[in-house]
C-alpha angles and dihedrals in degrees: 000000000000131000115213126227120239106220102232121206113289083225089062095067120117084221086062109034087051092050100052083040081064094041094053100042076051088053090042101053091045093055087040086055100043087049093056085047100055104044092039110036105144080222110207134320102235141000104251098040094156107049090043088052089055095042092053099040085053096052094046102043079067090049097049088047091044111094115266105244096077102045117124126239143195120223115189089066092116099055106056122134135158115281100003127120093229109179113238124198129201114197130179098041100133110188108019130132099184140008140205136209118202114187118198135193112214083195112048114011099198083075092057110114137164123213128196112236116215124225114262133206112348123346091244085057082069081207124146132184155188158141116274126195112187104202098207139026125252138060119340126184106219122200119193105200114194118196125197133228084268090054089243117131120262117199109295137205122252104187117155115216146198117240109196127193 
């Protein structure tokens, strides 16, 4: 005596039902993702982002070719932390009459700030300084933007730093 099997649905089978399941939980991570992407996007840094890149890589494509010994420097770096004035110094920018310093946040772009460094000491010593507060921790690009008696941009610094707590 035989028994005869009953053909059951192709859908109920465990190989089929595993394989839509991972369909699905892929459909449902993109859409997860692009959802994340979409309401918290950090936008961009500044307005006029491209003519501020080409500004910069030209400037410091100058700076990379010029010979070592004259290139400017910040020292304080070391010494940042949230919430805390910590005085910044910027050295070995000849011929220039004023500096700024833009902050940005990679990660949230409404912290992002600039703030003008003073000359310090005599105008020969091509020194500038300030007082610098980081709102928040993390990593921070910094760009030091020198300008010349002529208000025309002289090769600046790109350095990304730490700011502890």
């Amino acid at each position: 005596m035989r028994e005869e099997r009953v053909a059951e649905p192709f859908w109920k089978s465990p190989f089929i039902l595993g394989m839509a399941a991972l369909v699905g939980a892929a459909v449902t991570a993109n859409l997860v993702m692009v959802a994340f992407a979409v309401t918290g996007a950090p936008g961009l840094v500044s307005d006029d982002y491209y003519a501020r890149g080409k500004s910069y890589t030209s400037r410091t494509r100058v700076d990379y070719l010029a010979p070592r010994g004259g290139t400017a420097t910040v020292t304080g770096l070391d010494r940042l932390r949230v919430g805390v004035a910590t005085p910044l110094t910027v050295t070995g920018v000849e011929g220039a009459t004023a500096v700024t310093l833009h902050a940005y946040r990679p990660a949230d772009a409404a912290a992002d700030f600039s703030a003008t460094l003073a000359p310090d000491g005599a105008a020969a010593d091509a020194r500038f300084g300030g007082a610098v507060t980081f709102p928040l921790k993390g990593s921070w690009d910094l760009i030091v933007e020198p300008l010349g008696a002529d208000g025309a941009p002289l090769p600046g610094i790109a350095r990304r730093v730490r700011v502890g707590e």
